[in-house]
C-alpha beads as a LAMMPS data file, in Angstrom:
LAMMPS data file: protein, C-alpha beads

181 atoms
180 bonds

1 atom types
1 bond types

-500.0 500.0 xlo xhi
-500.0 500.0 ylo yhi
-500.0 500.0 zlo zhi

Masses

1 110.0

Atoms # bond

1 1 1 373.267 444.838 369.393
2 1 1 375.012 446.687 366.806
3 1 1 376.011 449.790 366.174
4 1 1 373.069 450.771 363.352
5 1 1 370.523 448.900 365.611
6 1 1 371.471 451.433 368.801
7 1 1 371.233 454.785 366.479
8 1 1 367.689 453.744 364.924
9 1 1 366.632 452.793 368.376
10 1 1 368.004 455.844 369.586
11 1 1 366.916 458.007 366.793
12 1 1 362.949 456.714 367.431
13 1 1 362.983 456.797 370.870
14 1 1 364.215 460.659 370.704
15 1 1 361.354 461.599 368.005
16 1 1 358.511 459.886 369.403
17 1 1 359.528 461.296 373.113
18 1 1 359.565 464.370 371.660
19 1 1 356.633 463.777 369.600
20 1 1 354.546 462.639 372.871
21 1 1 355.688 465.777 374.618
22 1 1 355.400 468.095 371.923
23 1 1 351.612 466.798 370.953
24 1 1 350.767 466.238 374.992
25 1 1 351.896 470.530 375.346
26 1 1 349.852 471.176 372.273
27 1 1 346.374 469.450 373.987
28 1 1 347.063 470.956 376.698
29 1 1 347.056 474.534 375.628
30 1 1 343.976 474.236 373.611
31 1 1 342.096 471.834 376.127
32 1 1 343.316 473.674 379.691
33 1 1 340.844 475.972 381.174
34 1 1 338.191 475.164 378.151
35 1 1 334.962 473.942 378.239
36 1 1 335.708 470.370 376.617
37 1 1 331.594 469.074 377.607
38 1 1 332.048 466.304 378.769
39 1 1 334.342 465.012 376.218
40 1 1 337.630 462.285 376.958
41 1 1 340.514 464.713 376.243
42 1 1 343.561 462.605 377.769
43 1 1 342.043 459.429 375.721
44 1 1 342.105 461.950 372.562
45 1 1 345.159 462.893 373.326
46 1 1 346.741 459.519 373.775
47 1 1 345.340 458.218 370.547
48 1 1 346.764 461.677 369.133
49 1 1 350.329 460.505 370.460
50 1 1 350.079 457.213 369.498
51 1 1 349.174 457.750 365.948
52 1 1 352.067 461.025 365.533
53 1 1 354.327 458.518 367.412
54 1 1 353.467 455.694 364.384
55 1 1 354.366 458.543 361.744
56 1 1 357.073 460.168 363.285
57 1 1 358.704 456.127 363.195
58 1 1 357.268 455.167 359.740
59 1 1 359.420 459.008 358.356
60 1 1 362.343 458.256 360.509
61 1 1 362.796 454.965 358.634
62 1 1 361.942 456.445 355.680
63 1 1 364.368 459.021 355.705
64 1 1 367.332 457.204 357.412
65 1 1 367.071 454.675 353.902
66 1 1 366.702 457.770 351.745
67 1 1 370.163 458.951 353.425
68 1 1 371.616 455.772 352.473
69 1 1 370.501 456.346 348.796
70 1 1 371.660 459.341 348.207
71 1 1 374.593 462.185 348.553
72 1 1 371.781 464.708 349.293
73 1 1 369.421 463.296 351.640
74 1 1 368.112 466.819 352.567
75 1 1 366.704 467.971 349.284
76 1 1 365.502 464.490 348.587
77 1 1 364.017 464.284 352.148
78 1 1 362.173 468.135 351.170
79 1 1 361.407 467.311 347.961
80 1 1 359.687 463.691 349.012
81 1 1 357.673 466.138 351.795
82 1 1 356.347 468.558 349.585
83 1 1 355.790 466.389 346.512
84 1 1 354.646 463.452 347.921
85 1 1 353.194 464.134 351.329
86 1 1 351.910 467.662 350.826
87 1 1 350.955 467.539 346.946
88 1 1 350.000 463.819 346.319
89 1 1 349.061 462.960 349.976
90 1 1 346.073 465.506 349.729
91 1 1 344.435 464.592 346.227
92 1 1 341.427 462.124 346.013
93 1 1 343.220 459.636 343.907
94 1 1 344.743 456.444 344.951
95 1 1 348.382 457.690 344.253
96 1 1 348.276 458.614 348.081
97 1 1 348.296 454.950 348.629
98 1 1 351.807 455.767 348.831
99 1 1 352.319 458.603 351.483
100 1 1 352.364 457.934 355.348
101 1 1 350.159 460.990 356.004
102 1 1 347.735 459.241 354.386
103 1 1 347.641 456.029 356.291
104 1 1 347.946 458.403 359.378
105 1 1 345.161 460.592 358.766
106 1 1 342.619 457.362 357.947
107 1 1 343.919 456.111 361.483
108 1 1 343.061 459.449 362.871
109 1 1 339.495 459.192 361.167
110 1 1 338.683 455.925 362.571
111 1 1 339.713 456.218 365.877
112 1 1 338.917 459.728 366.770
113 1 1 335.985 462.073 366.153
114 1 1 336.242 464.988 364.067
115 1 1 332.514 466.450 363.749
116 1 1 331.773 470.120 364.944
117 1 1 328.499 471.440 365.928
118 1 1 328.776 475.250 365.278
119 1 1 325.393 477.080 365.331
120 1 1 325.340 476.383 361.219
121 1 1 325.070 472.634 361.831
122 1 1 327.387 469.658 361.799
123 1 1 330.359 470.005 359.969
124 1 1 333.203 466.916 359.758
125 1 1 336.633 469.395 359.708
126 1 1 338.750 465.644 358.485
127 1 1 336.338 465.101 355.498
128 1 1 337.444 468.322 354.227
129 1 1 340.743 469.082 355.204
130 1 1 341.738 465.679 354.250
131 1 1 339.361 465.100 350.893
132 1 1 337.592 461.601 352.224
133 1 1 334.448 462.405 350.566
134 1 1 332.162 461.231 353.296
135 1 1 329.036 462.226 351.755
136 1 1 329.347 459.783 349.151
137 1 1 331.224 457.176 351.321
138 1 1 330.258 457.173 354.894
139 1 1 332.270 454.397 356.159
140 1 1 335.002 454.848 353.678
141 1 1 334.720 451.442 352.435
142 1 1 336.813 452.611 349.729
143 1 1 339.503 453.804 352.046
144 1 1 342.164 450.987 354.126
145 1 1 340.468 449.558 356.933
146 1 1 342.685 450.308 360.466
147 1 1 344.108 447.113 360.647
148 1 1 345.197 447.591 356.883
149 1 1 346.557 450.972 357.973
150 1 1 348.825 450.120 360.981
151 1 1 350.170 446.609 358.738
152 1 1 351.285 448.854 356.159
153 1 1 353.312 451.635 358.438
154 1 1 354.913 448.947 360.981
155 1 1 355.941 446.717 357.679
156 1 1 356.956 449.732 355.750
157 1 1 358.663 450.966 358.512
158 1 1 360.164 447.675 359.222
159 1 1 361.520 447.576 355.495
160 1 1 362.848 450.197 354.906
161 1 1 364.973 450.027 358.133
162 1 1 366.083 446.316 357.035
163 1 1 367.005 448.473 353.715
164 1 1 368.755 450.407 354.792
165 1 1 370.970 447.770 357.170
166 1 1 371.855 445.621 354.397
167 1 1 372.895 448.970 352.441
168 1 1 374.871 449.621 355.410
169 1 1 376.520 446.117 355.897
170 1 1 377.490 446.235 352.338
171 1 1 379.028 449.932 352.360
172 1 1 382.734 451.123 353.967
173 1 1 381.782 454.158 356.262
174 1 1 385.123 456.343 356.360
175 1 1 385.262 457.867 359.695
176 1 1 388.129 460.892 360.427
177 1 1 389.317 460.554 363.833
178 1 1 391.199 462.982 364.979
179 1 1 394.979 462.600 365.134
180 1 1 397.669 462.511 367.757
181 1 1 399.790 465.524 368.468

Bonds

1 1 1 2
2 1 2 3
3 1 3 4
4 1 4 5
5 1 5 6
6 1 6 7
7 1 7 8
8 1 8 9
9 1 9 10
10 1 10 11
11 1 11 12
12 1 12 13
13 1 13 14
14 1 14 15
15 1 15 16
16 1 16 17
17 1 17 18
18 1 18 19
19 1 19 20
20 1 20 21
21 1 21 22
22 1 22 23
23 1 23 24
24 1 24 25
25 1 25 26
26 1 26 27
27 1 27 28
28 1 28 29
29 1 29 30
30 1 30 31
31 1 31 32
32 1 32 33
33 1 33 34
34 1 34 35
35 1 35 36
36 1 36 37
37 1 37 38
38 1 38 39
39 1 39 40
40 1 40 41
41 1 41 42
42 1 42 43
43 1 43 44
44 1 44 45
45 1 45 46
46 1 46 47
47 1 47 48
48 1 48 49
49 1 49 50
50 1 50 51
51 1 51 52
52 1 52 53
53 1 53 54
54 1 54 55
55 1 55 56
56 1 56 57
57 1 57 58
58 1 58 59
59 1 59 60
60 1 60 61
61 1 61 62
62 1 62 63
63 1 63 64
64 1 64 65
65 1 65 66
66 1 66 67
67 1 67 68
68 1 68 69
69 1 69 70
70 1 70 71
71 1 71 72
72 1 72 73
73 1 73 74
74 1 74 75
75 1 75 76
76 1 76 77
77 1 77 78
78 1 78 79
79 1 79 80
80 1 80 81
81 1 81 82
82 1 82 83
83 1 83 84
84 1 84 85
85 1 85 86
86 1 86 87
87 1 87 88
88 1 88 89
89 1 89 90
90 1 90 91
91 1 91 92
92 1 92 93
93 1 93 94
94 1 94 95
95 1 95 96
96 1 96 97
97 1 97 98
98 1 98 99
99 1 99 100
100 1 100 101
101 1 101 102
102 1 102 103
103 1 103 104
104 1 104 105
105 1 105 106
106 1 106 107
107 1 107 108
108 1 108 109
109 1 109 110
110 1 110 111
111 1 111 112
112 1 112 113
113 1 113 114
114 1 114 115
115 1 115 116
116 1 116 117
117 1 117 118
118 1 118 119
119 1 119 120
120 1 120 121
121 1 121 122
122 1 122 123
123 1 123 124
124 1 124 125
125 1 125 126
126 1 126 127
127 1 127 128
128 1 128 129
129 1 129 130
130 1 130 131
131 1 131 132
132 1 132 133
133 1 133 134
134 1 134 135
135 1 135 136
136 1 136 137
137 1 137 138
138 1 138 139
139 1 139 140
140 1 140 141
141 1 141 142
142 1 142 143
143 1 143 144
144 1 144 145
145 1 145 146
146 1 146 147
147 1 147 148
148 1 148 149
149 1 149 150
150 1 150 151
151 1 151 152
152 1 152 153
153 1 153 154
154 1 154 155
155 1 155 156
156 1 156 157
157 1 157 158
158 1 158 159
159 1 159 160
160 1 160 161
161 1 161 162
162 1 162 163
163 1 163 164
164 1 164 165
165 1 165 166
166 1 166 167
167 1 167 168
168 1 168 169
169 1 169 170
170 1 170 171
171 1 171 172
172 1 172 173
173 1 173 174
174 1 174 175
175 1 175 176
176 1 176 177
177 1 177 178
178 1 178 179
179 1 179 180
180 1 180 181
């Protein structure tokens, strides 16, 4: 196994441990003590894990290539977040085709239930927050199915991680070691 193939593997397996731990914590300080009624909160929060876990790896790989592209992987990396995952990811146009939140949240949609009964009646907190316009489109039919959703962060991921190893086999890495006294 090579050297890049250890530090992705390492770099995932440190975010989405502390992804599972961080999101597990969260649960359980909304969830302990509460009055859930009856409702599967370790099931929620395992498909909560899962699908940060899936983004967490989808950005990692993202980001890792966009360090291999350019001098200032930082700003890119903060101007990608807020441009394309903040700004584009929430608008109702297809252009969020192309931001992982998006894929995430439609995962979150279909696997986990977001209605509320509050005293004023039912109210879905994901069709607003994340502009799916349920009303119109109850199934979101217009939206990726999950299969669709999952394909296109595992083979997104998967590219730009092959990306950025071929960027990296054809690159000299100058590395100062430190020298003898």
């Amino acid at each position: 196994m090579g050297a890049l193939h250890r530090k992705v593997l390492a770099t995932l397996t440190t975010t989405v441990l502390l992804t599972a731990v961080f999101t597990a914590l969260t649960y359980a300080a909304i969830y302990v003590g509460g009055d859930t009624r009856g409702e599967n909160i370790p099931l929620r929060c395992l498909k909560a894990v899962s699908i940060h876990a899936l983004a967490v790896a989808a950005y990692c790989c993202l980001f890792g290539l966009m360090s291999l592209i350019t001098k200032w992987a930082v700003t890119a990396g903060i101007l990608y977040t807020l441009i394309f995952e903040w700004v584009i990811g929430n608008l109702p146009f297809s252009i969020r085709l192309v931001t992982v939140i998006y894929y995430a949240r439609l995962i979150a949609y279909r696997t986990m239930d977001f209605v509320m009964t509050p005293p004023q009646g039912t109210q879905d907190l994901a069709d607003e927050a994340w502009q799916l316009d349920i009303k119109t489109d109850p199934k979101l039919l217009a939206h990726p199915q999950l299969s669709t959703c999952l394909i296109v962060l595992l083979v997104g991921s998967m590219v730009c991680t092959m990306l950025a190893a071929f960027l990296c086999s054809q690159r000299e890495f100058h590395v100062k070691t430190p020298e003898k006294s």
